[in-house]
C-alpha positions in Angstrom: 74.9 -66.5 11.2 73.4 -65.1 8.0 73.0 -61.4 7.8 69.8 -61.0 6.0 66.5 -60.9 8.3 64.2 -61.9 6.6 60.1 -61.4 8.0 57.4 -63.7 7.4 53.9 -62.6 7.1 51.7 -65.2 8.1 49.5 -65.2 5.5 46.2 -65.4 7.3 47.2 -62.0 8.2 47.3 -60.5 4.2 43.0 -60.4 3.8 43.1 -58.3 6.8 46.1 -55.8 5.7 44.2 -55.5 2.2 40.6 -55.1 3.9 42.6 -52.3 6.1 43.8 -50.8 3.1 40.8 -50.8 1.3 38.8 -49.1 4.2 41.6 -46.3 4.8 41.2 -45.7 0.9 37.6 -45.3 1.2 38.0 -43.4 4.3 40.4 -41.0 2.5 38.0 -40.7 -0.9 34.9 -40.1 1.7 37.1 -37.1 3.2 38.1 -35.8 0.0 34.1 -35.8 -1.5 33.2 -34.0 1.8 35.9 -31.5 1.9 34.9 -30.8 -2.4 31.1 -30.5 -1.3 31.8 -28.5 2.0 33.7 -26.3 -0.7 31.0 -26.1 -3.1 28.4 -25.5 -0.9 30.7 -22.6 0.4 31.1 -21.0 -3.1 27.0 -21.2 -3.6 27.1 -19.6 -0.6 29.4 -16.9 -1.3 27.2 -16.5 -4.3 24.2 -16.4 -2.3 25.1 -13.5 -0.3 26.4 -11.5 -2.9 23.4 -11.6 -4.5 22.1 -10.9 -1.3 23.9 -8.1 -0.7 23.5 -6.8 -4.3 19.4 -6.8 -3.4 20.1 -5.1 -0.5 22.9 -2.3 -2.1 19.7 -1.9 -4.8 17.3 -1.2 -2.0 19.6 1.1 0.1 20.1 2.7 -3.9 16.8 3.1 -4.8 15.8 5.4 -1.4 19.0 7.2 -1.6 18.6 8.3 -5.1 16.0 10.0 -7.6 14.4 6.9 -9.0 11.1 8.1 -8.0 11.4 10.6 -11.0 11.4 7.7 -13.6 8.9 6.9 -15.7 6.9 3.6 -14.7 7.7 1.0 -16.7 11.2 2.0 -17.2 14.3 -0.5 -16.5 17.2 0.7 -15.1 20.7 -0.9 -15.2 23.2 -0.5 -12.1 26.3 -1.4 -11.8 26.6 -0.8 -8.2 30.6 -0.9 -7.1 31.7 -0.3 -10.9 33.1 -3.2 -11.6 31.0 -4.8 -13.9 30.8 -7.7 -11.7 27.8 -7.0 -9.5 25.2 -5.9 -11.7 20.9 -4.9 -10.5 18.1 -4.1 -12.8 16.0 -1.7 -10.9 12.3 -1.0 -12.5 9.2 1.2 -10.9 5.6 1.1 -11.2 2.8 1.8 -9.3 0.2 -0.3 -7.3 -2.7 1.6 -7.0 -1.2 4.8 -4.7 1.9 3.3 -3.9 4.9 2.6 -5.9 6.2 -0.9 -6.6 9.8 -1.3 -7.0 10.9 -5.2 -8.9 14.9 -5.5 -8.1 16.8 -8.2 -10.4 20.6 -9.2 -9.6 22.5 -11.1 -12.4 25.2 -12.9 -12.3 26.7 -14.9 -14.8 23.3 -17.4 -15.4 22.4 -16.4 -12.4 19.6 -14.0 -10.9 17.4 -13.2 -7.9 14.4 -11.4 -8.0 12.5 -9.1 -5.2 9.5 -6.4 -4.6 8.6 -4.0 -2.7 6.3 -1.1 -1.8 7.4 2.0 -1.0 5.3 5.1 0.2 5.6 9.2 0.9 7.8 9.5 4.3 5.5 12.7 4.7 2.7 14.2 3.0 2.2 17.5 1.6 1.6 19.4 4.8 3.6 17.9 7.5 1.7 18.5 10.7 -1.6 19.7 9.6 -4.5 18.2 10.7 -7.3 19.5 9.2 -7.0 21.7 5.9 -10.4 23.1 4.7 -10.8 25.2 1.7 -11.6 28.6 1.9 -14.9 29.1 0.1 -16.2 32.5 -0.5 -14.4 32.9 3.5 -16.8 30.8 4.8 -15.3 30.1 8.2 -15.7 26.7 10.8 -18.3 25.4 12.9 -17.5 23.8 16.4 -20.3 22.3 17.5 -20.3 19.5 20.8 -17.5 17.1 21.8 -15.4 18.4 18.4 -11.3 18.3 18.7 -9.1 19.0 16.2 -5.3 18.4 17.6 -2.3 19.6 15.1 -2.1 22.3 13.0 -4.9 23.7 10.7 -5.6 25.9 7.6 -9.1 27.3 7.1 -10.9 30.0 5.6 -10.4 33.6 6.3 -13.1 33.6 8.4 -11.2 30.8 11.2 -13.0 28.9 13.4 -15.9 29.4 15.8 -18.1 27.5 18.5 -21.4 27.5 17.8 -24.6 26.2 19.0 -26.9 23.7 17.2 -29.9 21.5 18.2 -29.6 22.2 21.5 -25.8 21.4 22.0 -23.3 24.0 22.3 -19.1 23.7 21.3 -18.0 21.8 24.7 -14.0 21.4 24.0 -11.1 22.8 26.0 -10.0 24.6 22.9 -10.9 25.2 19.0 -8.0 24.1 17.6 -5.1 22.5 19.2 -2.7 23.9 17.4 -1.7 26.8 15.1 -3.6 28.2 12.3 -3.4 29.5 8.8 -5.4 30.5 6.1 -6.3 28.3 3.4 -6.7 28.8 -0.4 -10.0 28.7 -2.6 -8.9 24.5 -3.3 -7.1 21.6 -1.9 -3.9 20.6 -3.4 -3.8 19.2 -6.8 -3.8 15.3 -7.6 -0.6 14.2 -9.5 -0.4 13.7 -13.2 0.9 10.0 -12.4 -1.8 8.8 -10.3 -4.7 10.9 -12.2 -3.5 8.6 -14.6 -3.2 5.4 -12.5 -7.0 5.9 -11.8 -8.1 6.4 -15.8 -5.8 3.2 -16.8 -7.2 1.0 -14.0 -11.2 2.0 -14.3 -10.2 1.6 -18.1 -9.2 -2.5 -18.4 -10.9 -4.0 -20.9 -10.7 -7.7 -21.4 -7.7 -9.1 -23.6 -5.7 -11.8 -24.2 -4.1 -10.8 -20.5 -6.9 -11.0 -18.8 -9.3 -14.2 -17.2 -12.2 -14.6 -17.3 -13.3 -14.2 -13.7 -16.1 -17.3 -14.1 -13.3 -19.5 -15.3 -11.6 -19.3 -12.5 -11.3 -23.4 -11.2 -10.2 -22.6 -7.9 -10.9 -20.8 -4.5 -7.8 -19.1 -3.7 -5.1 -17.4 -5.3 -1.9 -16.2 -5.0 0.4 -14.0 -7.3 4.0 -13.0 -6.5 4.6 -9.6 -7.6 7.8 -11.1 -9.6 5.4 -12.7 -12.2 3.0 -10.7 -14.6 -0.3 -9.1 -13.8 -3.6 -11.7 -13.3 -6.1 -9.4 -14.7 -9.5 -11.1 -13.8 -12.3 -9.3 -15.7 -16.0 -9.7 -15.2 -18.8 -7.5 -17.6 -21.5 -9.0 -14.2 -21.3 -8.2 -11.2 -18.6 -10.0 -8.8 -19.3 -11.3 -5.2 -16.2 -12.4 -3.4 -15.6 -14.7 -0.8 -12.2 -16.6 -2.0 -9.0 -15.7 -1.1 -6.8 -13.4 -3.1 -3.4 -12.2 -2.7 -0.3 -10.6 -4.5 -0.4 -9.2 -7.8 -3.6 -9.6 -8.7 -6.2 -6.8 -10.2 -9.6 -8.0 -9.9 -12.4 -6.1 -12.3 -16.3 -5.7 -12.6 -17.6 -3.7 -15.2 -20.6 -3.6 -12.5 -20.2 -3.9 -9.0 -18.0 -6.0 -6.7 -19.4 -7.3 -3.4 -16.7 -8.4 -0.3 -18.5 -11.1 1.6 -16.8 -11.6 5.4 -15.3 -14.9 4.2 -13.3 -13.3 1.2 -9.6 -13.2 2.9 -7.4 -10.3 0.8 -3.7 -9.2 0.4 -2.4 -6.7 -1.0 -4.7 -6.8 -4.7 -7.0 -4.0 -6.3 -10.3 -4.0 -7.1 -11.7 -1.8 -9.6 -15.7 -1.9 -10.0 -18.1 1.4 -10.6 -19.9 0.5 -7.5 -18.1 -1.7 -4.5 -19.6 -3.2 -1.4 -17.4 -3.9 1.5 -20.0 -6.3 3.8 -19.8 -6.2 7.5 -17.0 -8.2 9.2 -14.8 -8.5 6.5 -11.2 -8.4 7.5 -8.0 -7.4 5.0 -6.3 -5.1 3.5 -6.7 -4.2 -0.2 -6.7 -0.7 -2.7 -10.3 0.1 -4.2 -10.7 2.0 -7.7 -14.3 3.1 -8.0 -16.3 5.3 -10.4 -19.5 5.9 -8.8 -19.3 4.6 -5.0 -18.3 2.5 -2.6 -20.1 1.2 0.5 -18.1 0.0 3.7 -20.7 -1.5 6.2 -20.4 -1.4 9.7 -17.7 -3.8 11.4 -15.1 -3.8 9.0 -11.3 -3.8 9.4 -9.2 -2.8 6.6 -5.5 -3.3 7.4 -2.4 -1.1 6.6 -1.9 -0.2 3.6 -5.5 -0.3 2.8 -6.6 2.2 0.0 -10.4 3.2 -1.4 -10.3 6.3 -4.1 -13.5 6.7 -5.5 -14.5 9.6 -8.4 -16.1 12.7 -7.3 -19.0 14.2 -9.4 -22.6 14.9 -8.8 -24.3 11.8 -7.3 -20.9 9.5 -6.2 -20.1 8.4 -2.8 -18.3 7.0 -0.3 -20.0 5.9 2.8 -18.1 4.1 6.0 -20.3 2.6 8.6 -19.9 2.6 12.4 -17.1 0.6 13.8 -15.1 0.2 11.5 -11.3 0.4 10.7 -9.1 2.0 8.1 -5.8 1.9 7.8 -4.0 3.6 4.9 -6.0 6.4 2.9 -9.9 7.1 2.2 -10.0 9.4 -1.2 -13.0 11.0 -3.4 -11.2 13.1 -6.3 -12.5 14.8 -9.6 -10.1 12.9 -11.6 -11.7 14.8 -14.8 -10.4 18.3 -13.4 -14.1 20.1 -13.4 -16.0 22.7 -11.6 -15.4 22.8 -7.6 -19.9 23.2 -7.7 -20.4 19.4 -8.8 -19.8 17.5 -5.6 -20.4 13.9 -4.3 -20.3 13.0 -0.6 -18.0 11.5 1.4 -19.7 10.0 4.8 -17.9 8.9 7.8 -19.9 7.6 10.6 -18.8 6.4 14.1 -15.7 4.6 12.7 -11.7 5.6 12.9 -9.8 6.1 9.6 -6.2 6.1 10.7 -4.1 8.2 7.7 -5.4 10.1 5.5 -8.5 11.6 4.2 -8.5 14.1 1.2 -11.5 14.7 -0.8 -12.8 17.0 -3.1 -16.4 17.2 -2.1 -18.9 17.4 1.1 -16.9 15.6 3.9 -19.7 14.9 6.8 -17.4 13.6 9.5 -19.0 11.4 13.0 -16.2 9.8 13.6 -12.6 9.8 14.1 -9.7 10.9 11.6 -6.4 9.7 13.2 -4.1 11.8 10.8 -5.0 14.1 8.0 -8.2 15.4 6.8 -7.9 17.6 3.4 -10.9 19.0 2.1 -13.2 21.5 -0.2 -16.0 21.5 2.5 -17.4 19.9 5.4 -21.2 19.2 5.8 -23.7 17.9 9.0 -26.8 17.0 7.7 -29.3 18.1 11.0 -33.1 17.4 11.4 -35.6 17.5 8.9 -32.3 17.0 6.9 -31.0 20.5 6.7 -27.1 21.0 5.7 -24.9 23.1 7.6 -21.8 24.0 5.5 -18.5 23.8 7.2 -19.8 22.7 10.5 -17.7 19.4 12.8 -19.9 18.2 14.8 -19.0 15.3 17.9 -16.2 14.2 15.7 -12.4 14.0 16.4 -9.3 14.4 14.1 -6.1 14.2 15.8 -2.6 14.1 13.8 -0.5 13.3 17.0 -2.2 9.8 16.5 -1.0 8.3 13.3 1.6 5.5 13.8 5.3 7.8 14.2 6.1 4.9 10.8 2.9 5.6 8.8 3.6 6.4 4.9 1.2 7.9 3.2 0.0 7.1 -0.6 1.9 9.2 -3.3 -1.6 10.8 -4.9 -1.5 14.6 -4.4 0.8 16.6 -6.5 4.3 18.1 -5.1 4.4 15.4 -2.4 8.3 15.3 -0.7 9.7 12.4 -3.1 11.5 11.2 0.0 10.4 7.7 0.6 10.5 4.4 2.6 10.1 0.8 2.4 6.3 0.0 2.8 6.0 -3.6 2.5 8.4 -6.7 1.1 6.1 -8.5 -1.2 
């Protein structure tokens, strides 16, 4: 018998061993392609978070550290573990009263951009609910359903119930809370946003700004990663589209807020403004000669309206309506404490802060912080009592335990907290 075996392979059998071939090669390419993407998509991903985490170390960065001291406008290189791998670009600015931080992380071709707001952790006087300047020692006036819970500073001549058109002081106590004396004028307004106010109520049209009547569309939105959409108007502005973002609108007349207008987060800057009742949103107001909140409005945290104070300006807030954030009427131009404008809040709830530099007449609530040179009631026939509170409420054990306040007075604790993620 011959020693070699030798094996046949039928060859009806040899397409099939090829076809098998051909499939395990495709199989084994397929596996290969997956296992190259499922590492790609890995790497992008390591990427991601590190430039994930980078955003976030430049967050954590900017609270922990004295970047509030830097100039607006100024960039600021970090490299955050000092290896020159993981590099941010940190820059501040301001929004109105609040400051707006734009983080940038590089690598290689690489970057990712953010924004945020951040705001005052606590305001000049931690606790203190009311702080009245002391004028000549011109004491206060209790009269009716008044409370004042929290701390206050008034004039040398304290507090006292009193007794006016027939309705006597009717609280448990004067002031909840301890007392000190005040000085002859509230706190000073920062250099920083005395000059936010003059460079906003000062924007002139340029080749950065719109033309708010060319505008082709009813809404707009702005990240606060791009530039600045200036719209400018020299006539008067009635609003009723939607805005949001980075977006500065101005009238060189007056800007009205119809209910439909739908708002977030932009700033209006008009000598007059009209806020018309029902609207809903939250926005920052710049105003030179008044502004008008009708009755039934709600304006959202971190809403804003600073208006100038001098003979003749305002700021009036009708009845049921909602503030969230800050309500401010300031001498921006540093003169005599005798010119004053008015500041008039009737039965509606500002929840923050309310500092002002002129007559504060006061029927509603202040859930916060009221700061001012003097308070007025305005009784029959029209007659002003000076430093009188009459049925009104402030109450500093109310605001939110997370409300930050606006950075506008001076020597404010530069200790701060994320606001808002824009």
């Amino acid at each position: 018998m011959n020693g070699n075996i030798k094996i046949k392979v039928s060859a009806g059998l040899l397409p099939l061993t090829v076809a098998i071939s051909l499939i395990l090669t495709v199989i084994c390419g397929a596996l290969i392609l997956v296992l190259y993407y499922n590492n790609l998509l890995w790497l992008k991903h390591e990427k991601d978070m590190r430039f994930v985490n980078n955003i976030l170390s430049a967050r954590e960065y900017v609270l922990a550290s004295n970047v509030m001291n830097f100039p607006p406008g100024e960039v600021m290189g970090v490299d955050l573990f000092d290896e020159g791998k993981d590099s941010v670009l940190i820059q501040r600015n301001r929004w109105g009263a609040f400051d707006l931080f734009l983080l940038e992380a590089i690598g290689g071709k690489r970057k990712r951009k953010e924004a945020f707001l951040a705001a005052k952790t606590v305001p000049l006087y931690p606790e203190v609910a009311l702080y009245l300047a002391d004028h000549n020692g011109v004491g206060l006036t209790l009269i009716g359903h008044t409370s004042i819970v929290g701390n206050a500073s008034l004039p040398k001549q304290g507090v006292q119930a009193g007794y006016l058109n027939h309705q006597s002081f009717v609280g448990a106590q004067l002031v909840n809370g301890t007392r000190e004396q005040s000085l002859s004028t509230i706190p000073q307004l920062s250099e920083e946003f005395t000059e936010v106010f003059r460079n906003l109520t000062a924007v002139r049209k340029t080749e950065k700004t719109t033309c708010y009547k060319d505008l082709r569309t009813i809404s707009l939105d702005n990240p606060f990663t791009a530039p600045t959409k200036y719209l400018v108007s020299d006539e008067r502005i009635t609003l009723s589209e939607a805005f949001s973002g980075n977006i500065i609108i101005c009238s060189s007349a007056e800007i009205e807020i119809t209910s439909s207008c739908q708002t977030d987060n932009v700033i209006l800057v008009a000598p007059r403004v009209l806020v018309k009742s029902r609207f809903s949103g939250n926005l920052q107001v710049f105003a030179t000669e008044s502004i008008v909140v009708e009755d039934h409005v709600k304006m959202g945290y971190p809403s804003v309206l600073v208006c100038q104070n001098s003979d003749g300006t305002k700021i009036e807030i009708g009845r049921n309506t909602v503030i969230e954030g800050g309500v401010y009427h300031l001498d921006f131009q540093k003169g005599s404490n005798e010119s004053y404008g008015s500041l008039f809040i009737d039965e509606a709830l500002v929840v923050g802060q309310v500092v002002s530099s002129g007559n504060v007449e006061l029927l509603g609530s202040v859930y916060g912080q009221l700061i001012c040179e003097k308070t007025i009631y305005r009784g029959q026939g029209g007659k002003i009592y000076n430093n009188y509170l009459v049925d009104c409420e402030i109450d500093i054990t109310k605001l939110p335990a997370l409300f930050l306040f606006p950075a506008v007075l001076d020597n404010q604790s530069s200790t701060v907290e994320i606001l808002r993620d824009l």
